[in-house]
C-alpha positions as CSV (number, residue, x, y, z in Angstrom):
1,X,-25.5,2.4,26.6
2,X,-27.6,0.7,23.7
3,X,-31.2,1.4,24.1
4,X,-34.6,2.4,22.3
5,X,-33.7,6.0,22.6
6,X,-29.6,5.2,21.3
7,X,-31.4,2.6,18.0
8,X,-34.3,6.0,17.8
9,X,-31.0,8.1,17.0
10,X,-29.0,5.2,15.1
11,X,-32.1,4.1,12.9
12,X,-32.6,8.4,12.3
13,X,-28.6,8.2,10.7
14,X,-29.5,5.1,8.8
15,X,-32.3,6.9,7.1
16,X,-30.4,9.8,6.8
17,X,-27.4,8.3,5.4
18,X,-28.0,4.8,3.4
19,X,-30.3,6.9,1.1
20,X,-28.2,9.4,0.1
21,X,-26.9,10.5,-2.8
22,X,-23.1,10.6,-1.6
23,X,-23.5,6.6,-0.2
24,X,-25.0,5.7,-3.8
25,X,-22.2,7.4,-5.8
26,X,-19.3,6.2,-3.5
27,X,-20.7,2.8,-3.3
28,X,-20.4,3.0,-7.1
29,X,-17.4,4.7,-7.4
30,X,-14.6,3.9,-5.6
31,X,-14.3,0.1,-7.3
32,X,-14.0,2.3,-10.4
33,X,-11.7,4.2,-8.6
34,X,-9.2,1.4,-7.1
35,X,-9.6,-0.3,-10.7
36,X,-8.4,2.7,-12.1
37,X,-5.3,3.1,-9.5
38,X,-4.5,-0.3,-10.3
39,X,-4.2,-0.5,-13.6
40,X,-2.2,2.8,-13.7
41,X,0.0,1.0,-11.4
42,X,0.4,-1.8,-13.8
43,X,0.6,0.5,-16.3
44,X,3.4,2.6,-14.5
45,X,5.5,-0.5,-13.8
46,X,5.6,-1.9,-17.1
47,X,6.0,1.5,-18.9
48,X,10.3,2.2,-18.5
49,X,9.8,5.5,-19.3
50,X,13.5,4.7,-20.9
51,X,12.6,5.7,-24.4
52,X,15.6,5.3,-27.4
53,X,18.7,4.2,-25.5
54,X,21.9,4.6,-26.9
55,X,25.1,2.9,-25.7
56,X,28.4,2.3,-26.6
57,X,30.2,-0.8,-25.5
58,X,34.0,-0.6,-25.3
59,X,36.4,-3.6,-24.6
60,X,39.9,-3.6,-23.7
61,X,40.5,-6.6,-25.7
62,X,39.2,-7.9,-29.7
63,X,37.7,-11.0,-28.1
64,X,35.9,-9.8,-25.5
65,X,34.0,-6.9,-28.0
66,X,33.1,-9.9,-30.3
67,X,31.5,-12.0,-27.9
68,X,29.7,-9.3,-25.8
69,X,28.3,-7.7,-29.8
70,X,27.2,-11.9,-30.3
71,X,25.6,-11.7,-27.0
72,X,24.1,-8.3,-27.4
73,X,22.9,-9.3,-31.1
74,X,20.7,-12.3,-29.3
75,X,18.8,-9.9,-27.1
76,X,15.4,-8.8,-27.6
77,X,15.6,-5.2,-27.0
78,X,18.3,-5.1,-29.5
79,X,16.8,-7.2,-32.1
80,X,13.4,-4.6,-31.7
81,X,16.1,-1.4,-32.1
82,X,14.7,-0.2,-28.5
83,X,18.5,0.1,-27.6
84,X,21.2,0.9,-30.0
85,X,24.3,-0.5,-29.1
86,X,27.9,0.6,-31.0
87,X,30.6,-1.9,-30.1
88,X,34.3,-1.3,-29.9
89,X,38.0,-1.7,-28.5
90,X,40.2,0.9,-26.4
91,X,43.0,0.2,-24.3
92,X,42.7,1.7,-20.8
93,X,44.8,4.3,-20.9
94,X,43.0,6.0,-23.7
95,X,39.8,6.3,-22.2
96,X,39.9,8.9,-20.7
97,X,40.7,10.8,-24.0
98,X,37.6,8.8,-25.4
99,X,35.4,10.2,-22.3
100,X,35.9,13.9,-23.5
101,X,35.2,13.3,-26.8
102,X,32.0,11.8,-26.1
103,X,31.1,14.2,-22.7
104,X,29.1,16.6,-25.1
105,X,27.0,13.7,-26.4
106,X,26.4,12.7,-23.2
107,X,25.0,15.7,-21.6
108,X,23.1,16.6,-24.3
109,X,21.2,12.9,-24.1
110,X,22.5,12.2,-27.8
111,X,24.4,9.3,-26.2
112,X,23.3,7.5,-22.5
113,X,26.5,6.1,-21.8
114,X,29.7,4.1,-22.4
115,X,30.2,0.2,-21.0
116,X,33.8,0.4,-20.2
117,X,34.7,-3.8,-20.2
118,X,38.6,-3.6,-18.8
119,X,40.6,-7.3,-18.9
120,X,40.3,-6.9,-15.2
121,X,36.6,-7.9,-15.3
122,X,37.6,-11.4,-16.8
123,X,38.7,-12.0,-12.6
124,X,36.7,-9.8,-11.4
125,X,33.4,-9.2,-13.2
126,X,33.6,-5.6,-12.9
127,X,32.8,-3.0,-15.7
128,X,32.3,0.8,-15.9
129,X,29.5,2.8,-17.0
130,X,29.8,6.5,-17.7
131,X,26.2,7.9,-18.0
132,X,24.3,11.5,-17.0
133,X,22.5,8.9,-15.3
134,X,24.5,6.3,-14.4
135,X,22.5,4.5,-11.3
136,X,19.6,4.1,-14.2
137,X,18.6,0.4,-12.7
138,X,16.6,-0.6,-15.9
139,X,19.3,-0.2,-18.3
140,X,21.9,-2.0,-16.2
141,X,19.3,-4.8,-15.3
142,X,18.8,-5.5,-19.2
143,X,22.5,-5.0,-20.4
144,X,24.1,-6.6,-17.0
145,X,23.0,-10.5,-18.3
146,X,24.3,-10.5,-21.9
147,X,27.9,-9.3,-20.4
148,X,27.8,-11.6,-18.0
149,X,27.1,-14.8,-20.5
150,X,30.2,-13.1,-23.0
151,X,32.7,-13.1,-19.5
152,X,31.8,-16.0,-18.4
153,X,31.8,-18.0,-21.6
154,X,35.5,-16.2,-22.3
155,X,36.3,-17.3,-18.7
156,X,35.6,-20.9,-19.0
157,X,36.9,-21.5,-22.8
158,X,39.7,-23.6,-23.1
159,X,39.1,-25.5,-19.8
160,X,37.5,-28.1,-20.8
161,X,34.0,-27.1,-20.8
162,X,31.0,-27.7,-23.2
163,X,29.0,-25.3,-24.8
164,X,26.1,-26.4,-22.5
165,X,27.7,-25.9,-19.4
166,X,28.9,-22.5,-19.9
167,X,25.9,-21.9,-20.5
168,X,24.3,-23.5,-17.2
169,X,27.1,-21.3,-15.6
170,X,26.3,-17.8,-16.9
171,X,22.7,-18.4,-16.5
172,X,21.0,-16.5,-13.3
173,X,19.1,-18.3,-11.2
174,X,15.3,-18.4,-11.0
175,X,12.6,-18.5,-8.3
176,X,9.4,-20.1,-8.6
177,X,7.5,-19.5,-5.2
178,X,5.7,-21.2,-3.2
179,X,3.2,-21.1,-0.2
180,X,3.7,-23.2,2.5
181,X,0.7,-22.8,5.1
182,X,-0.6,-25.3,7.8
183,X,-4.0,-25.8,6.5
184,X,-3.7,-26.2,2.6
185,X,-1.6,-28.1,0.8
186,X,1.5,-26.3,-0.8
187,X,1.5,-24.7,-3.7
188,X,2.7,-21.9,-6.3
189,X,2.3,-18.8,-4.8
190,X,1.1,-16.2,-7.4
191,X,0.5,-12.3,-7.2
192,X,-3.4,-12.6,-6.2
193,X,-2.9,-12.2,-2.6
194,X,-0.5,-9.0,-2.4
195,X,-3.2,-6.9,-4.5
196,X,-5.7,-7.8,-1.8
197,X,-3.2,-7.1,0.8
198,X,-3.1,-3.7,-0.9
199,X,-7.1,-3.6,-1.2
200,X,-7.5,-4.3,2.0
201,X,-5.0,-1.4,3.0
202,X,-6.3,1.0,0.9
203,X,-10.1,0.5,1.8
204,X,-9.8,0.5,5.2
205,X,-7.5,3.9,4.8
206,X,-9.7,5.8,2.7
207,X,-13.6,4.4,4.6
208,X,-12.5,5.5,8.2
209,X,-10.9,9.1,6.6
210,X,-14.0,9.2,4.3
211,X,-16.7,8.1,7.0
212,X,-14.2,10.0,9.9
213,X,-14.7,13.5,8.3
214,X,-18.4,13.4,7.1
215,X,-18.9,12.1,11.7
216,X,-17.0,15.5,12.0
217,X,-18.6,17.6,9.4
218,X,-22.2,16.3,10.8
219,X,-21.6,16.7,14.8
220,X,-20.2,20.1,14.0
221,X,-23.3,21.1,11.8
222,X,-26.0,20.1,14.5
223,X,-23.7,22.2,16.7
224,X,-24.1,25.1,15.1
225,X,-27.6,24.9,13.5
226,X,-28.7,24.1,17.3
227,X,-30.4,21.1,16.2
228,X,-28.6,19.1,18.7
229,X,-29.6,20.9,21.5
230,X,-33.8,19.8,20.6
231,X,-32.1,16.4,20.1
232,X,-30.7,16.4,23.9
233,X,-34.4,17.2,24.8
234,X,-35.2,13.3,24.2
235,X,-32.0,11.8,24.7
236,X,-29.1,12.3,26.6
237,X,-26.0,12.7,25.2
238,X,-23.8,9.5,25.2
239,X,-27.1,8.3,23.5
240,X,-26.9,10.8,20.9
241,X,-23.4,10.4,20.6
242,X,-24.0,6.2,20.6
243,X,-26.8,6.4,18.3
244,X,-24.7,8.6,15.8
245,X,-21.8,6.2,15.7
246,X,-23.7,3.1,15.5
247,X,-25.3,4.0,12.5
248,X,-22.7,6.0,10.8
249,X,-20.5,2.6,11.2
250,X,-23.4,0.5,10.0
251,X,-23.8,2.1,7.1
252,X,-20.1,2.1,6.5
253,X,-20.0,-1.5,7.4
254,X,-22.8,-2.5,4.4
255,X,-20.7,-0.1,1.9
256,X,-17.8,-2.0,2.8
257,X,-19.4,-5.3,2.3
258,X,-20.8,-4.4,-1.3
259,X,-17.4,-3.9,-2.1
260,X,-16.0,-6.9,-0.8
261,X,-19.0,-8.9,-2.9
262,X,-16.7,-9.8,-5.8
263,X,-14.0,-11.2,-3.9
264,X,-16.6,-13.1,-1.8
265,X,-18.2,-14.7,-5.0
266,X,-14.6,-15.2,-6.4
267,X,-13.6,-17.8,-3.8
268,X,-17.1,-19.5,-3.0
269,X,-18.5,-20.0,-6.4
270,X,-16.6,-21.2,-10.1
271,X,-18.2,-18.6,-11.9
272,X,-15.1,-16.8,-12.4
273,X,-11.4,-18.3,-13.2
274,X,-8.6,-16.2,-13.0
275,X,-4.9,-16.6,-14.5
276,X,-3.1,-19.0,-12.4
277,X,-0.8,-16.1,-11.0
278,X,-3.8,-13.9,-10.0
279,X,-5.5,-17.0,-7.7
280,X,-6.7,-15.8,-4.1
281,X,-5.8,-17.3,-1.3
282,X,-8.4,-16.1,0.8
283,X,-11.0,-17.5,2.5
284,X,-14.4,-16.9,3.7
285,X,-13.6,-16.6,7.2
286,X,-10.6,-14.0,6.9
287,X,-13.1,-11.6,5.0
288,X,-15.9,-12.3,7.9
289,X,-12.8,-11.3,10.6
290,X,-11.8,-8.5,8.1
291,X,-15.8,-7.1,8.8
292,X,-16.4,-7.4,12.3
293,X,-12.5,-5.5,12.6
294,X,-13.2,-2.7,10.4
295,X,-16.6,-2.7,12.5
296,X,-14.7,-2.5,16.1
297,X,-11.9,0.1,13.9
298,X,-15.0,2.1,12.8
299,X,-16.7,2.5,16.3
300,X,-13.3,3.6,17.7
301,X,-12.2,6.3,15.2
302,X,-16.2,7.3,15.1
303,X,-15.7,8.4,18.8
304,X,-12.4,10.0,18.4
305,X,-14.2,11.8,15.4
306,X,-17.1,12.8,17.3
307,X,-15.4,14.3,20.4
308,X,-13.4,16.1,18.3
309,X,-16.4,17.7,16.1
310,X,-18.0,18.3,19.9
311,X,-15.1,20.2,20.4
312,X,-15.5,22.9,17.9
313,X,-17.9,25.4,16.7
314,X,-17.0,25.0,12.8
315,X,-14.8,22.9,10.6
316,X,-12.1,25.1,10.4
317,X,-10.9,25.1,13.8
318,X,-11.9,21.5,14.2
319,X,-8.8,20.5,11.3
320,X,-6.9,21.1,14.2
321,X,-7.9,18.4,16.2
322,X,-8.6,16.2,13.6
323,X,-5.1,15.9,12.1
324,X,-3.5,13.7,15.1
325,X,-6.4,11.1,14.4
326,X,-5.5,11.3,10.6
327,X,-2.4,10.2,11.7
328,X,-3.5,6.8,13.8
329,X,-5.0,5.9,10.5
330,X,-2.3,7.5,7.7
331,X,1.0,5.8,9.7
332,X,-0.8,2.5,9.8
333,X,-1.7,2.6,5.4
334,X,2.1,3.0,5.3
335,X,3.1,0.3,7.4
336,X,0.7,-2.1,5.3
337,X,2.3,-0.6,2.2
338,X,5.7,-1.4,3.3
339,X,4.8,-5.0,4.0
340,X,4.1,-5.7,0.2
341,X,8.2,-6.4,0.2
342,X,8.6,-7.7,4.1
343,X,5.5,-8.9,5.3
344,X,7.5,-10.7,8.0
345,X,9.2,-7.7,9.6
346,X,9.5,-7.0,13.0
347,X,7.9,-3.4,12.4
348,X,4.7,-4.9,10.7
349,X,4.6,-7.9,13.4
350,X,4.3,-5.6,16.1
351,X,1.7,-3.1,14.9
352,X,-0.5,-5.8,13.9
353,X,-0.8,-6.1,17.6
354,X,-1.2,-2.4,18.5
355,X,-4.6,-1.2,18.6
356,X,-5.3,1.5,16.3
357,X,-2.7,0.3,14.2
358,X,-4.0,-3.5,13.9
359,X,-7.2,-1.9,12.7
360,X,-5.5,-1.7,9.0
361,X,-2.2,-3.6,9.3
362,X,-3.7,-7.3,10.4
363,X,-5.9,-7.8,7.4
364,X,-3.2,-7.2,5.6
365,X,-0.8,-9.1,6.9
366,X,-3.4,-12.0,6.6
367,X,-3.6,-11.8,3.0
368,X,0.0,-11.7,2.5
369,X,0.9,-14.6,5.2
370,X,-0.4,-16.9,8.3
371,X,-0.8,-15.5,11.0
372,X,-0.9,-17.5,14.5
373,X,-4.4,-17.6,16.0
374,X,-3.3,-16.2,19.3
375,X,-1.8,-13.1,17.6
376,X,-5.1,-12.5,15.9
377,X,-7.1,-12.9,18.9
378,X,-4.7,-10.5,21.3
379,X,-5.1,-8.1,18.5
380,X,-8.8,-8.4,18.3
381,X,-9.0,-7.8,22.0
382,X,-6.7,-4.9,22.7
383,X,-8.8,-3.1,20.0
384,X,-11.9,-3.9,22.6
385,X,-10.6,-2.5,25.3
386,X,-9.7,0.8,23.6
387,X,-13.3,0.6,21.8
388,X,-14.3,0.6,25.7
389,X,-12.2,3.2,26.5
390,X,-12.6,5.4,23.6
391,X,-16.2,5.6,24.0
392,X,-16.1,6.6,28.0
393,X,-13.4,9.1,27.3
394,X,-15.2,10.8,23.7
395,X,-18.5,10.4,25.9
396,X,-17.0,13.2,28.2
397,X,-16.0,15.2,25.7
398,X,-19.3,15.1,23.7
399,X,-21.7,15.8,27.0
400,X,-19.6,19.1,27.7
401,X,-18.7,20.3,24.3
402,X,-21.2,19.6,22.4
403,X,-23.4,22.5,24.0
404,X,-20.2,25.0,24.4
405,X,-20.1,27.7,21.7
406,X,-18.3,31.0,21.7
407,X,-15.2,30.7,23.0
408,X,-12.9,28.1,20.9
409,X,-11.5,25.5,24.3
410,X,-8.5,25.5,24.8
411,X,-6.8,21.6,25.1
412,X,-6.2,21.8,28.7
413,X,-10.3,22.6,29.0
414,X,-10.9,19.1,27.7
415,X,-8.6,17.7,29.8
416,X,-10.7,18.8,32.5
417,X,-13.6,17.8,31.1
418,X,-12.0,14.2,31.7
419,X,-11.7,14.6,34.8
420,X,-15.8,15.4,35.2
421,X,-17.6,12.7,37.2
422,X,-21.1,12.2,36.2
């Protein structure tokens, strides 16, 4: 399968694509790119989008209004006027009457809502909010804590309690993480490695799309232009078709590793130092597996990509078969997504181990977590065997189809072209 005729075609798309302009400016651009993604999804988090909130806090009782406004007053979002808080006291059976009154100034945004604190929430911690929006989870998460401490200080008063440990009790707890591994010693776990679990996913999705389609766009090109057909004068077809993977996934592979360079020189040298919660936990290893899978990932979807373009006599028709391989790689980016909350779910376990899906999902997961050897090495070689059997199976399809034109072939056509012995 690989010889001087298979490197004459692969060093021929070497030539044609490292030198390119299209390598060059995506080589350049997409770290500018996932920078850019990044810091609008920093920016995107930390923006609330809540703009001037206006509440009203309303207590059944004089004692529980005074020591929810003394908690309220403390808070830093009321100090800097970013909420406006009016306090006051309304038995329960007037609210009701109160809510009509204020309805119009809550529809028209005048007003975001009324706390309702009843003397029931002294048992059982349970207050109402009346809002156009009242699931809004960044206004309860800031006003929920100051309510809580004026409750639960009320609560414990009088029982023999100091200041100090009413204040332990109203306190929520915190977590400080930390990663427990077998090989390194344990230690604070910060947010370095889920943005290179994210990386990861988001490189490998966009290079085999990216590299995919232009495999496409070439194969059906030579088709048409007839160029292929003086190529099949020299070399036979599962050369041609060999030659044109190997280097389209070559090239790919060095674009990849430029853009993996600054992570590389992160960990091995002390050039850099990053903020303590930014630290990777990476090493060089994981990125050396992370290349030789996306190599194995690229010469798999290459085929699939290949057949396909052999299939069809323009780009147009050839969408068609080129969306059910967009989906091997788009289900996969959405799996890794996911595991950026549950990297130890069942669903993410499991398609690190299918092939196809591994392709994207185990580097991944190994960013986010250890993973057992033995997983990693049943993954690795499932995705052999379907390199294997990707490459017989789009060699079929390439040797008849990439010399039929006219007539667009119908799917149960390339069936039978399987079935071809040669």
């Amino acid at each position: 399968m690989l010889n001087k005729k298979t490197l004459a075609v692969m060093k021929r798309e070497l030539r044609e694509k490292l030198f390119s302009r299209s390598f060059i400016l995506m080589t350049l651009l997409i770290p500018l790119f996932m920078f850019g993604i990044l810091a609008l999804q920093t920016y995107f988090v930390s923006f609330s989008g809540e703009g001037k909130v206006n509440l009203r806090v309303i207590s059944a009782s004089e004692d529980i209004t005074e020591k929810v406004r003394s908690e309220f007053e403390q808070e830093d979002f009321v100090k800097d006027k970013s909420y406006t808080i009016e306090f006051g006291t309304l038995e329960k059976g007037k609210l009701s009457e109160y809510l009509d009154k204020a309805r119009q100034e809550i529809v028209d945004e005048k007003l975001t809502g009324v706390v309702y604190i009843p003397s029931e929430s002294l048992k059982e911690k349970k207050v109402e909010y009346y809002s156009k929006t009242p699931n809004n989870p960044k206004v309860q998460e800031k006003i929920k804590p100051a309510i809580n401490k004026a409750l639960s200080s009320i609560y414990f008063t009088g029982k023999g309690f100091t200041s100090g440990d009413i204040k332990f009790a109203s306190d929520n707890v915190g977590f400080n993480g930390f990663k427990v591994s077998k090989e390194s010693r344990i230690e604070e776990a910060g947010y370095g490695n889920q943005i290179l679990s994210f990386l990861f996913s988001f490189l490998l999705y966009f290079s085999l799309l990216f590299t995919g389609s232009i495999m496409l766009r070439s194969v059906v090109q030579e088709k048409n232009n007839r160029i292929v057909e003086v190529l099949l004068s020299s070399v036979e077809s599962r050369e041609l078709m060999m030659g044109k993977i190997l280097g389209s996934s070559v090239t790919a592979l060095l674009q990849m590793a430029i853009w993996l360079s600054p992570i590389m020189v992160l960990i091995s040298t002390t050039w850099f130092v990053l903020p303590p919660e930014l630290i990777l936990s990476i090493n060089p290893m994981q990125l050396l597996y992370f290349l030789v899978n996306y190599f194995v990932g690229l010469v798999i979807y290459m085929g699939l990509f290949a057949a396909v373009g052999a299939i069809f006599d323009n780009e147009q028709d050839a969408q068609s078969g080129m969306w059910p391989i967009m989906m091997l790689i788009m289900i996969p980016f959405f799996i890794a997504l996911s595991m950026q909350t549950n990297p130890g779910s069942p669903l993410v376990k499991a398609s690190s181990l299918i092939p196809f899906a591994s392709i994207i999902v185990m580097p991944s997961r190994m960013a986010m977590t250890d993973v057992p050897l033995w997983e990693v090495l049943i993954s690795f070689g499932l995705n052999i065997l379907m390199l294997v059997l990707v490459i017989l199976l789009a060699g079929k399809i390439y040797r008849v189809g990439i010399l039929m034109t006219g007539k667009k072939p119908k799917w149960s056509e390339v069936v039978q072209w399987l079935r071809y012995k040669y």
